[in-house]
FISE-306465 format. One line per field, with one value per atom (N, C-alpha, C): residue in one letter; atom name; x, z negated, y negated. Coordinates in steps of 0.1 Angstrom, whole numbers, plus 5000, padded with zeros to 4 digits. Each point is the difference from the previous one (the first is absolute). Layout:
<nodes>
rest <- c(A,...)
atom <- c(CA,...)
x <- c(X,...)
z <- c(Z,...)
y <- c(Y,...)
</nodes>
This chain:
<nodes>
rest <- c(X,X,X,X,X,X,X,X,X,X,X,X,X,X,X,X,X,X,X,X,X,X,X,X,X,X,X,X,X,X,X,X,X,X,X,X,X,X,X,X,X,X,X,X,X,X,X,X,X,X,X,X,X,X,X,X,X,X,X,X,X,X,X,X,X,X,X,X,X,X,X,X,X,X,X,X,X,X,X,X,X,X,X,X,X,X,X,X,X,X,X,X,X,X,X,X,X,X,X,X,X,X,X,X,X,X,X,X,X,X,X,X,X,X,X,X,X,X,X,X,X,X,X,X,X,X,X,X,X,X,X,X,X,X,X,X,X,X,X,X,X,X,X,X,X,X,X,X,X,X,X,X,X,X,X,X,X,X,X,X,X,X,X,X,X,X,X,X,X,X,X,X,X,X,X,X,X,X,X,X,X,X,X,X,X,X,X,X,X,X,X,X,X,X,X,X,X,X,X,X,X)
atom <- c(N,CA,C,N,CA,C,N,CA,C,N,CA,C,N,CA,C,N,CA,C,N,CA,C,N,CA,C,N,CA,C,N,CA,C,N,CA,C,N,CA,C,N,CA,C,N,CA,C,N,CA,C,N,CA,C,N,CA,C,N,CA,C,N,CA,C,N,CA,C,N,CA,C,N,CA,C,N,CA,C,N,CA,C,N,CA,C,N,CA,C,N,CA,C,N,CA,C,N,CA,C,N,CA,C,N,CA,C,N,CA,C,N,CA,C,N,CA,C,N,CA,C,N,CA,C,N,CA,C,N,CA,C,N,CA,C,N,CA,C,N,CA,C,N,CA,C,N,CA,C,N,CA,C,N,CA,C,N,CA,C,N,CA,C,N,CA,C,N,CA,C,N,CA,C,N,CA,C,N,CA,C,N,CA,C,N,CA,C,N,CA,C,N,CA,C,N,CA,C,N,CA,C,N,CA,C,N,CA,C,N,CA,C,N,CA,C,N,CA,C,N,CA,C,N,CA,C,N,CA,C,N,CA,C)
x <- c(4982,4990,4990,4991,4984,4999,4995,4994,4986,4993,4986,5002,4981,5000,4990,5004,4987,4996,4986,4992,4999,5005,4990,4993,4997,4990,5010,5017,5004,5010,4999,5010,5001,5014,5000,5011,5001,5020,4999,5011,4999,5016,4992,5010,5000,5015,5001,4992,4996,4987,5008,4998,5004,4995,4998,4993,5000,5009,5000,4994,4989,4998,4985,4995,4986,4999,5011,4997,5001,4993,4992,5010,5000,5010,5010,5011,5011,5001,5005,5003,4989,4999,4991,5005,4988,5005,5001,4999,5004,4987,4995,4987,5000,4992,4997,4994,4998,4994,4985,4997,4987,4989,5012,4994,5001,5008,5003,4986,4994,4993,4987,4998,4988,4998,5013,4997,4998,5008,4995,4987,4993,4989,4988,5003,4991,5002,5012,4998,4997,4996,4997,5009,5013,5013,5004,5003,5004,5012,5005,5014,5001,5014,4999,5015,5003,5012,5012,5002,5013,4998,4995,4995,4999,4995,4996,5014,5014,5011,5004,5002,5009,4994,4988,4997,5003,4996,5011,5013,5005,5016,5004,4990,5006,4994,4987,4994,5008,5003,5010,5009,5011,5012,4999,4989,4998,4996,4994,4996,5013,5009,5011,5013,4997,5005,4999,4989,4996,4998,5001,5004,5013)
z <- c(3276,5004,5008,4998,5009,5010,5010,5015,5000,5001,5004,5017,5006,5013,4999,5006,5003,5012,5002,5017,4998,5012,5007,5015,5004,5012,5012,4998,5015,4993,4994,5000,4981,4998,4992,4992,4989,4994,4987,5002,4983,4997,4985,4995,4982,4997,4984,4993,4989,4984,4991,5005,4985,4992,4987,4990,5000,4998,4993,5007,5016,5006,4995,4997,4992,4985,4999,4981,4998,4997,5001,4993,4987,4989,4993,5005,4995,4990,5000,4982,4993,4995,4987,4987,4989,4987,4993,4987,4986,5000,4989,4999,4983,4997,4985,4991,4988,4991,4999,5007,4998,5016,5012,5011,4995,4991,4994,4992,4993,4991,5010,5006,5012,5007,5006,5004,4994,4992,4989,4995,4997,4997,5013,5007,5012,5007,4993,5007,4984,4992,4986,4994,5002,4988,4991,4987,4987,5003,4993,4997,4987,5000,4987,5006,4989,5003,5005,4996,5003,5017,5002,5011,5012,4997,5009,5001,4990,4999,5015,4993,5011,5015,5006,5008,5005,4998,5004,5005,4992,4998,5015,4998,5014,5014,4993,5018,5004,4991,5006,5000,4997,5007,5013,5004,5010,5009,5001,5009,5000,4992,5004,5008,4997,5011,5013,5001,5018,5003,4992,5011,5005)
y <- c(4197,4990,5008,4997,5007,4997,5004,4991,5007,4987,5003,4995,5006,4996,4991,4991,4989,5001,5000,5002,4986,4995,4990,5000,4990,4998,5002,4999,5003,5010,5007,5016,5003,5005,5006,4993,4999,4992,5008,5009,5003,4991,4994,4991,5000,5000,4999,4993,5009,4997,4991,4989,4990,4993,5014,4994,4983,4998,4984,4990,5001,4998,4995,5010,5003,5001,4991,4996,4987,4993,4986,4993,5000,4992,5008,5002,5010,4992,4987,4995,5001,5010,4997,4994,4996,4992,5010,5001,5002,5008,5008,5007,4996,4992,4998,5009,4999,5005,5003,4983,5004,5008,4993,5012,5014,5007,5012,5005,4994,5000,5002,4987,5001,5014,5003,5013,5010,5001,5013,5002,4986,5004,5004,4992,5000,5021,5006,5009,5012,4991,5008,5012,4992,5005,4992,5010,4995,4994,4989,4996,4994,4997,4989,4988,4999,4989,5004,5016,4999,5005,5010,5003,4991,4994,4981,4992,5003,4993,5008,5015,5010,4997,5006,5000,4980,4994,4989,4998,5008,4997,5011,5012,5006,4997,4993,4995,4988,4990,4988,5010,5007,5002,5009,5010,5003,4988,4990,4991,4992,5000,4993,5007,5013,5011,4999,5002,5002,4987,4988,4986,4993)
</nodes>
Protein backbone atom coordinates (compact mmCIF):
# COMPACT_ATOMS: atom_id res chain seq x y z
CA UNK A 1 0.00 0.00 0.00
CA UNK A 2 1.44 3.69 -0.71
CA UNK A 3 1.52 6.46 1.78
CA UNK A 4 1.26 9.83 0.55
CA UNK A 5 1.91 13.05 2.77
CA UNK A 6 -0.69 15.36 3.34
CA UNK A 7 0.27 19.13 4.48
CA UNK A 8 -2.01 20.77 6.36
CA UNK A 9 -2.40 24.10 8.26
CA UNK A 10 -1.28 22.56 11.81
CA UNK A 11 1.62 19.90 10.80
CA UNK A 12 2.21 17.11 8.73
CA UNK A 13 0.11 13.26 8.65
CA UNK A 14 1.33 10.98 6.27
CA UNK A 15 -1.53 8.56 5.83
CA UNK A 16 -2.58 5.33 3.54
CA UNK A 17 -3.67 5.90 -0.52
CA UNK A 18 -7.01 4.44 -0.88
CA UNK A 19 -7.81 4.18 -4.18
CA UNK A 20 -11.37 3.29 -3.54
CA UNK A 21 -11.78 6.53 -1.80
CA UNK A 22 -11.52 8.55 -4.98
CA UNK A 23 -13.58 6.40 -7.29
CA UNK A 24 -17.04 7.83 -7.47
CA UNK A 25 -19.28 4.71 -8.68
CA UNK A 26 -17.43 1.40 -8.22
CA UNK A 27 -20.58 -0.42 -9.42
CA UNK A 28 -20.56 0.06 -12.76
CA UNK A 29 -23.32 -1.35 -15.52
CA UNK A 30 -22.97 -3.46 -18.51
CA UNK A 31 -21.23 -1.57 -21.58
CA UNK A 32 -23.53 -2.14 -24.64
CA UNK A 33 -23.12 -2.52 -28.22
CA UNK A 34 -24.08 0.50 -29.08
CA UNK A 35 -21.75 2.70 -26.43
CA UNK A 36 -19.09 0.28 -28.31
CA UNK A 37 -19.92 1.49 -31.62
CA UNK A 38 -20.18 5.34 -30.41
CA UNK A 39 -16.90 5.11 -29.35
CA UNK A 40 -15.20 3.57 -31.99
CA UNK A 41 -16.38 5.82 -34.23
CA UNK A 42 -15.95 9.01 -32.29
CA UNK A 43 -12.26 7.84 -32.08
CA UNK A 44 -12.22 6.81 -35.95
CA UNK A 45 -11.70 2.94 -35.85
CA UNK A 46 -12.89 0.29 -38.17
CA UNK A 47 -15.03 -2.52 -36.73
CA UNK A 48 -17.61 -4.82 -37.67
CA UNK A 49 -19.88 -7.22 -35.80
CA UNK A 50 -17.89 -9.57 -34.51
CA UNK A 51 -15.34 -7.24 -33.07
CA UNK A 52 -18.21 -5.20 -31.22
CA UNK A 53 -19.51 -8.88 -29.84
CA UNK A 54 -15.79 -9.72 -28.34
CA UNK A 55 -14.77 -6.49 -27.06
CA UNK A 56 -18.12 -6.59 -25.04
CA UNK A 57 -17.80 -9.88 -23.88
CA UNK A 58 -14.30 -8.81 -22.33
CA UNK A 59 -15.11 -5.33 -21.12
CA UNK A 60 -18.30 -6.75 -19.20
CA UNK A 61 -16.27 -9.53 -17.69
CA UNK A 62 -13.45 -7.24 -16.69
CA UNK A 63 -16.00 -4.77 -15.05
CA UNK A 64 -17.46 -7.70 -13.37
CA UNK A 65 -13.98 -8.62 -12.06
CA UNK A 66 -12.86 -5.65 -10.22
CA UNK A 67 -16.46 -5.25 -8.67
Amino acid sequence: MKRVALIKSDGLDIEPFILDEFIKDKAMGKVSKKEIKKLADELGLDYDSKSVSFTKKILNAYLEKIS
